[in-house]
DOLUMMI-841362 format. One line per 10 residues: number of its first residue (from 1); for each residue x, z, y of N, C-alpha, C. Coordinates in Angstrom, 1 decimal, padded with zeros to 4 digits. Each point is the difference from the previous one (the first is absolute). Layout:
NUM	X/Z/Y/X/Z/Y/X/Z/Y; ...
This chain:
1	134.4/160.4/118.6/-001.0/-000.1/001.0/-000.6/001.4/000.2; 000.0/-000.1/001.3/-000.7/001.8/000.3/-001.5/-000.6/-000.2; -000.9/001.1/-000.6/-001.3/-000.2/-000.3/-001.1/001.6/000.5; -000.6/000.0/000.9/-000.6/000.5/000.9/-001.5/000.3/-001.1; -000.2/001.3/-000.1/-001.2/000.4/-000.5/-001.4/-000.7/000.5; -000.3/-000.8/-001.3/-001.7/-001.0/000.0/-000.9/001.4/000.0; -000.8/-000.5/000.8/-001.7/000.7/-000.1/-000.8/-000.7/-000.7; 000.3/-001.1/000.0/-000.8/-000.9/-001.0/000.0/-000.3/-001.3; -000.4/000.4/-000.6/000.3/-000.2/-001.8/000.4/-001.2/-000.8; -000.4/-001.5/000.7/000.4/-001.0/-000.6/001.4/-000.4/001.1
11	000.4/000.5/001.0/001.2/-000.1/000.5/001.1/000.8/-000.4; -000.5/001.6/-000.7/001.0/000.5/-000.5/000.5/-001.3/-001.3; -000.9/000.1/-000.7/-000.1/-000.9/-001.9/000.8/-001.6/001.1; 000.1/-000.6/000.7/001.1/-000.6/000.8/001.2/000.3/-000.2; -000.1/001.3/001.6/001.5/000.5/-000.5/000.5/000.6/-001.2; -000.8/000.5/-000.6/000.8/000.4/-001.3/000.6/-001.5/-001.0; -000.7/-001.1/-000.2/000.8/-001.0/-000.3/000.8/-000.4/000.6; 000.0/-000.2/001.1/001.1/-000.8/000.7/001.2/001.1/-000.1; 000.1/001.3/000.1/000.9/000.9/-000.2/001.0/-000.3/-000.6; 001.9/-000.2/000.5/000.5/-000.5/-000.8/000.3/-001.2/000.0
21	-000.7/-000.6/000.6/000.4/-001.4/000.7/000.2/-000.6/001.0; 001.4/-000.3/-000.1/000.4/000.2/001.7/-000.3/-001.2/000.8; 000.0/-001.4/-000.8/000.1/-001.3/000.5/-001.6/-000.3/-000.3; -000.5/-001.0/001.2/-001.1/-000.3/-000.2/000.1/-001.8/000.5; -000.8/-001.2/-000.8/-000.1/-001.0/000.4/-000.8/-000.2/000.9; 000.4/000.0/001.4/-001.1/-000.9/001.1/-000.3/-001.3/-000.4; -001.9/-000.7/-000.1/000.4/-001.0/000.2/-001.3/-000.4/001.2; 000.7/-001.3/000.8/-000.7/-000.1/001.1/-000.2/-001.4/-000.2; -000.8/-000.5/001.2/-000.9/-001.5/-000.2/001.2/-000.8/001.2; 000.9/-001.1/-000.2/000.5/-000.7/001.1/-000.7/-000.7/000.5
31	000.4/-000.1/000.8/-000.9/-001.4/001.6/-000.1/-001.0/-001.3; 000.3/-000.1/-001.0/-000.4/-001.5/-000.7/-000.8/000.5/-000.7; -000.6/001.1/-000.3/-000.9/000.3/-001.5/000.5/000.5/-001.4; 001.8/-000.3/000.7/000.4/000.5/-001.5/000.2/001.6/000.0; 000.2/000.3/-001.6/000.3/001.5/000.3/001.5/000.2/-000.1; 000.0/001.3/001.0/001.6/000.2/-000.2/000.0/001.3/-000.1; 001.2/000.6/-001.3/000.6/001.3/-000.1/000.8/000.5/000.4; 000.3/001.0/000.3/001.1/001.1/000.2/000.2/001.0/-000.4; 001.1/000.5/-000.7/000.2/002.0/-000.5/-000.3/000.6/001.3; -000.2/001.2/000.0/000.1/000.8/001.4/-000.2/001.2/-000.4
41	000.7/001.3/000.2/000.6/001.1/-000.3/-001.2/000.7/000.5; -000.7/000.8/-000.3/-001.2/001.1/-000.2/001.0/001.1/000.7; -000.5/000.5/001.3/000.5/000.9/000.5/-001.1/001.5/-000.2; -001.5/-000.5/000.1/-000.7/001.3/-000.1/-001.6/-000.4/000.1; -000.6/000.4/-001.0/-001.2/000.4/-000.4/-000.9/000.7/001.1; -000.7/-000.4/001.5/-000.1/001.4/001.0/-001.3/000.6/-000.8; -000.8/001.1/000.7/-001.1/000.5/-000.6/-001.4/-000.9/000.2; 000.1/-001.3/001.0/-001.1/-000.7/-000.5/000.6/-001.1/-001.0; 000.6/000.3/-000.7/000.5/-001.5/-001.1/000.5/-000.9/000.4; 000.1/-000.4/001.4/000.9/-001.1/001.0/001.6/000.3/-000.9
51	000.7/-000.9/-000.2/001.0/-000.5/-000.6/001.2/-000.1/000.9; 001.0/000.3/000.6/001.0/-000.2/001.1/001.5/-000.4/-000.6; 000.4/-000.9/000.7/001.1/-000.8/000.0/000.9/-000.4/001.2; 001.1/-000.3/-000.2/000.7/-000.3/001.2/000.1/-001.7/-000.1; 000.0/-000.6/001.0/-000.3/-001.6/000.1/000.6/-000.6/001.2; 000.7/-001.1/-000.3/001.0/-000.5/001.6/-001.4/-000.9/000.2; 000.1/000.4/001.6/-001.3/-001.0/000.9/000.6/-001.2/000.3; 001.3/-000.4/-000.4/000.2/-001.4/-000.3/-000.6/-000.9/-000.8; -000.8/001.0/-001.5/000.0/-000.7/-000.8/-001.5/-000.6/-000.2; 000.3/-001.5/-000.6/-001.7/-000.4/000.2/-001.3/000.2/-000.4
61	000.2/001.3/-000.9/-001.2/000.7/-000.7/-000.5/001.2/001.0; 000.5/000.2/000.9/-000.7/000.6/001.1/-000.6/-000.6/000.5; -000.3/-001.2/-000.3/-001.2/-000.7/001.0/-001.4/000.0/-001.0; 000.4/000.2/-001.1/-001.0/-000.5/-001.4/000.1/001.2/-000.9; -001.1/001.2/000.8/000.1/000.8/-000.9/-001.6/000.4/-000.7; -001.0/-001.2/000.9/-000.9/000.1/-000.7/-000.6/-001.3/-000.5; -000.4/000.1/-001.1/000.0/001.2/-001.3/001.4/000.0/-000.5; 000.5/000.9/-000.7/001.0/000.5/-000.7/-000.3/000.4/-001.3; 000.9/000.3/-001.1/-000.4/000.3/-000.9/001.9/000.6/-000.7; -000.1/001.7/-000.4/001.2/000.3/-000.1/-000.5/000.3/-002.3
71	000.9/000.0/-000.4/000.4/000.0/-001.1/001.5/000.9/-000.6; -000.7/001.2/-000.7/000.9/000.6/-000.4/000.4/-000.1/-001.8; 000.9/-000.1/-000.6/000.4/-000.4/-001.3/000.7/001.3/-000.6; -000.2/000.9/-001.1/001.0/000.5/-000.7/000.0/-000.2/-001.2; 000.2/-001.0/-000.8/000.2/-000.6/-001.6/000.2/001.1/-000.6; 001.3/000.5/000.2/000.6/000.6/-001.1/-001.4/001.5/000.0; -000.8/000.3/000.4/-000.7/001.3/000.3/-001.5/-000.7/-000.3; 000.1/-001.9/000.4/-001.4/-000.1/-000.3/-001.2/000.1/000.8; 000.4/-000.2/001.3/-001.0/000.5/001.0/000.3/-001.3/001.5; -001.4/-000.5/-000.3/000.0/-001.3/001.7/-000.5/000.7/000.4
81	-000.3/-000.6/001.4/-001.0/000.6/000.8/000.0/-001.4/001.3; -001.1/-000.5/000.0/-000.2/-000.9/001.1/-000.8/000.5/001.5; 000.3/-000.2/001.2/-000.7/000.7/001.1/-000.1/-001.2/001.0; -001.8/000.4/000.4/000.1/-002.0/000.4/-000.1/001.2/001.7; -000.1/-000.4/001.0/-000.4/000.4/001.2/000.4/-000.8/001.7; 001.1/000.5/000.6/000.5/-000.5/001.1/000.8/000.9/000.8; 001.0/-000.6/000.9/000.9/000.6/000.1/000.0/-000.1/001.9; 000.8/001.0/000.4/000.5/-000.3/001.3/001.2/000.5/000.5; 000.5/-000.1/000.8/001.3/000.6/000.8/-000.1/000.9/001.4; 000.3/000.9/-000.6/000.4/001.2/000.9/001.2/000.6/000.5
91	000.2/000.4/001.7/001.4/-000.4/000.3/000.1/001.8/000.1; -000.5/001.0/-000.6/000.4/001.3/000.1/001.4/000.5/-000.1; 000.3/000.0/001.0/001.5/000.3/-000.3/000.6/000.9/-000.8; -001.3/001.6/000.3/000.6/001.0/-000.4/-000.5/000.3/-001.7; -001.0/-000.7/-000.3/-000.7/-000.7/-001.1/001.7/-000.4/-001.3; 000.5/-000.9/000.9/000.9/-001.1/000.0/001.2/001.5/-000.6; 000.4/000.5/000.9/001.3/001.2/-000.4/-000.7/001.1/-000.8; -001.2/000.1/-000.6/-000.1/000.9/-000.9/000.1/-000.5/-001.1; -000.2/-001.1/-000.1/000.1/-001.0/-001.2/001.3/-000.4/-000.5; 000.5/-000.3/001.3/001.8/-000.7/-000.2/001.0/000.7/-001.4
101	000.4/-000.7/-000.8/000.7/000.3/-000.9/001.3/-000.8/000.3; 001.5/000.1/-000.5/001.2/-000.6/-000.1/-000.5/-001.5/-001.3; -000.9/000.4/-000.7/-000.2/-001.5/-000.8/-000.1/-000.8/001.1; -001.1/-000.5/000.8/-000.4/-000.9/001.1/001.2/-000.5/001.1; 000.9/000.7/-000.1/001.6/-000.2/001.0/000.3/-001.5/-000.3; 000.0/-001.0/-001.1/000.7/-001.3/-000.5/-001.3/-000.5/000.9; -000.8/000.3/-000.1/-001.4/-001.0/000.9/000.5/000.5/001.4; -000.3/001.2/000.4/-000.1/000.1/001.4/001.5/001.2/000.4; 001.3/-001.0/000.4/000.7/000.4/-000.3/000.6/001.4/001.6; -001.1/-000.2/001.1/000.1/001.1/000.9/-001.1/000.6/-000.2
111	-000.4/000.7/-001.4/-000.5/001.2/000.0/-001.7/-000.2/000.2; -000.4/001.0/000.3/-001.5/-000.2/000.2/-000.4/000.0/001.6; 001.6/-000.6/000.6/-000.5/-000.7/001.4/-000.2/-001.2/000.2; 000.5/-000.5/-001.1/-000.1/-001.2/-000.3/-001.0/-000.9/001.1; -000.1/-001.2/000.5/-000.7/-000.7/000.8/-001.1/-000.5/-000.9; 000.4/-000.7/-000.9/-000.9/-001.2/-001.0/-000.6/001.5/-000.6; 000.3/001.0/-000.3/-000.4/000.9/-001.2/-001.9/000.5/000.4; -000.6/-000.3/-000.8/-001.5/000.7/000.4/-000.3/000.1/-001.6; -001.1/001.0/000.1/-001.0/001.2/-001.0/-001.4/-001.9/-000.7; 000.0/-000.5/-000.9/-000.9/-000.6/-000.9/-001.2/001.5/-000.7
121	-001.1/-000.4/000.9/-000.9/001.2/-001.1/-000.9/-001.0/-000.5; -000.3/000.0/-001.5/-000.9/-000.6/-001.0/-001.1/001.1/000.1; -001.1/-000.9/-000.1/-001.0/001.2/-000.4/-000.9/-000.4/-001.1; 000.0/000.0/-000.9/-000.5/-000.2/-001.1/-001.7/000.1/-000.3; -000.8/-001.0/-000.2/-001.3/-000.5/000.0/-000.4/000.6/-001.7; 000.3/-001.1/-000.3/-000.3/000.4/-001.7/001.7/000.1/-001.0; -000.5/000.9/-001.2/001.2/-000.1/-000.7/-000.2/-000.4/-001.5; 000.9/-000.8/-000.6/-000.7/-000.1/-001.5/001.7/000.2/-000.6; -000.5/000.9/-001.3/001.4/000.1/-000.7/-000.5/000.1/-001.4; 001.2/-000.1/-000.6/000.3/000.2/-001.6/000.9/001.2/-000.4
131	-000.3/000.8/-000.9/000.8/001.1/-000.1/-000.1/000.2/-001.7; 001.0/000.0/-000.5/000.3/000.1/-001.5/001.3/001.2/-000.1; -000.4/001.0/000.5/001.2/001.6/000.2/000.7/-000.1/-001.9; -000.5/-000.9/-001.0/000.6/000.2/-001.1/001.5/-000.4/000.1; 000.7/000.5/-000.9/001.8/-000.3/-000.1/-000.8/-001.4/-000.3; 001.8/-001.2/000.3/-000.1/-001.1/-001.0/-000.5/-000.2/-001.2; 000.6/000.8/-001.0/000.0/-000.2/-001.2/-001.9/000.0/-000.1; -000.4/000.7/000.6/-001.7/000.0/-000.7/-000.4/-000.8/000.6; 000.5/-000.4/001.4/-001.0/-001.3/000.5/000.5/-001.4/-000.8; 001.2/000.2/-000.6/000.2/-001.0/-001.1/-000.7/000.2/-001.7
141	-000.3/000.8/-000.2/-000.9/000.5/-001.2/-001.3/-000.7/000.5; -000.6/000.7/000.9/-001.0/-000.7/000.4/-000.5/-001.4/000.1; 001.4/-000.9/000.3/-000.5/-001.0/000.6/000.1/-000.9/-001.5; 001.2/000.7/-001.4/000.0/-000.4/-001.2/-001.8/000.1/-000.5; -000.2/001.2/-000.1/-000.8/000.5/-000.6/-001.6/-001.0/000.8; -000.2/-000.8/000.9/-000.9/-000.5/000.6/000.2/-001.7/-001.2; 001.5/-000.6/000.2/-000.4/-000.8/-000.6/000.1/-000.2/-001.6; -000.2/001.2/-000.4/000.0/000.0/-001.5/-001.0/000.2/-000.3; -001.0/001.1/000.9/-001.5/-000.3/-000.4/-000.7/-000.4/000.7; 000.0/-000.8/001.2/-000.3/-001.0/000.7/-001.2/001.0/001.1
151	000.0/001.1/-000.4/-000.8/000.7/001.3/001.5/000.7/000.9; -000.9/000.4/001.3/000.7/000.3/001.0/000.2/001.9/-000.1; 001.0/-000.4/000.1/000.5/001.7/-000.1/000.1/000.6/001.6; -000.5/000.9/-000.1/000.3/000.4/001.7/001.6/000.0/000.4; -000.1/-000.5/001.3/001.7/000.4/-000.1/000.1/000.8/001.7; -001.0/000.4/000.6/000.4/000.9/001.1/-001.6/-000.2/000.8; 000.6/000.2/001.2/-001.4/-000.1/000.8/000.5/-000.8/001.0; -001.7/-001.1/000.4/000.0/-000.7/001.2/-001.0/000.2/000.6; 000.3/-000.3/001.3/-001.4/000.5/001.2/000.5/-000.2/001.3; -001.1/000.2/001.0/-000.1/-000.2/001.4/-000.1/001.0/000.6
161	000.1/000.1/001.2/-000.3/000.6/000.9/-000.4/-000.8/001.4; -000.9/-000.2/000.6/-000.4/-000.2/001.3/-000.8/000.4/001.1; 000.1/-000.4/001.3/-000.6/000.7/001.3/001.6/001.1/000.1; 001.2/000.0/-000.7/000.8/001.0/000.8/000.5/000.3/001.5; 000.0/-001.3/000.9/000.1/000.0/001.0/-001.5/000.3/000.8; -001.2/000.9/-000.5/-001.1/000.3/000.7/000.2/001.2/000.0; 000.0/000.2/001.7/-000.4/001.6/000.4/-000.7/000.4/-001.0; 000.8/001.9/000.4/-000.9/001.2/-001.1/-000.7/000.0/001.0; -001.2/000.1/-000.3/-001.2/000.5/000.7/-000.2/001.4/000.1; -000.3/000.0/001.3/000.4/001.9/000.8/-001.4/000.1/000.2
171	-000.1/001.2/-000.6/-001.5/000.1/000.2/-000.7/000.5/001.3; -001.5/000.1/000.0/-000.2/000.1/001.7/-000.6/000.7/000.2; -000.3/001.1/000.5/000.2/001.2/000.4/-002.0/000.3/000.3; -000.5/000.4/-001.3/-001.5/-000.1/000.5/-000.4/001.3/001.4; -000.9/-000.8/000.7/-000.2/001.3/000.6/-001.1/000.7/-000.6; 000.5/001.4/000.6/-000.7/001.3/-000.2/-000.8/000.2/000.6; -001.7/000.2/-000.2/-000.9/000.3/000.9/000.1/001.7/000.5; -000.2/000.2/001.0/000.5/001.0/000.7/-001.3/000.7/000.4; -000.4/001.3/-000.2/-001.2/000.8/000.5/000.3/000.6/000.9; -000.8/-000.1/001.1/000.4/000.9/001.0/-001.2/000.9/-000.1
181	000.2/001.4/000.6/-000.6/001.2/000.0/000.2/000.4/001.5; -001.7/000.0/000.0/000.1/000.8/001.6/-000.5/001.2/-000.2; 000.6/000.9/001.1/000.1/001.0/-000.1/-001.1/000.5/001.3
């Protein structure tokens, strides 16, 4: 995933987890209330934290992309990350060929002119993750070592982040009282 320099501090501590992970679980709400998932390949990180993906507008989760909720997993490293927010479809074409990679060719097998082929951008509301950066072996020490003395051993860090989909606030320009001098 290409990932696009945060200005924001809890969107960098984002990307820096999700870093590395290429597949992410969509899951969306169906016309009946149930939830439904999907893998979907993380193309790029942009610099407001919006999430982009390539997505056939055939498919039924273009109609139901709010609310969404994307889910990133890496076990073996120890690191979730949950991103609740909403999603939409953009038909940028040229968006569409910067992005285009030969992976996406078995989906969209004429390229990035593809007809059905359009840009999925998530934009991420709140994030909560878990992060235990220790090897296996200590997060299995750890989790020994909890029920032998029956206290909790730390085993990484969890937390939130929310408001990431709120404008940076641009500041506004006070005015300058102005002296005029007559001459």
């Amino acid at each position: 995933m290409k990932t696009e320099t945060q200005t924001r501090a809890d969107l960098a501590h984002v990307a820096q987890l999700i870093d590395g992970i290429p597949v992410a679980m969509l899951t969306t709400i169906d016309a009946d209330g149930t939830l439904s998932s999907r893998p979907m390949w993380a193309l790029e990180m942009d610099a407001a934290g919006a999430l982009w993906f390539f997505t056939d507008l055939r498919s039924g989760k273009v109609q139901r992309m709010r609310p969404a909720n994307l889910t990133f997993a890496d076990a073996g490293r120890g690191t979730w990350v949950s991103l609740s927010g909403h999603g939409e479809l953009v038909m940028d074409r040229a968006h569409i060929q910067r992005l285009w990679s030969v992976m996406a060719k078995p989906w969209f097998p004429d390229g990035p002119g593809s007809p059905e082929l359009a840009l999925l951008k998530f934009e991420p509301d709140a994030a909560d993750y878990w992060d235990a950066p220790n090897s296996k072996m200590v997060r299995a020490f750890g989790l020994l070592a909890t029920v032998v003395t029956g206290r909790s051993v730390a085993m990484g860090e969890h937390g939130s982040h929310t408001g990431l989909s709120a404008p940076v606030p641009v500041p506004v320009p006070v005015p300058v009282p102005m002296t005029v001098l007559e001459v």
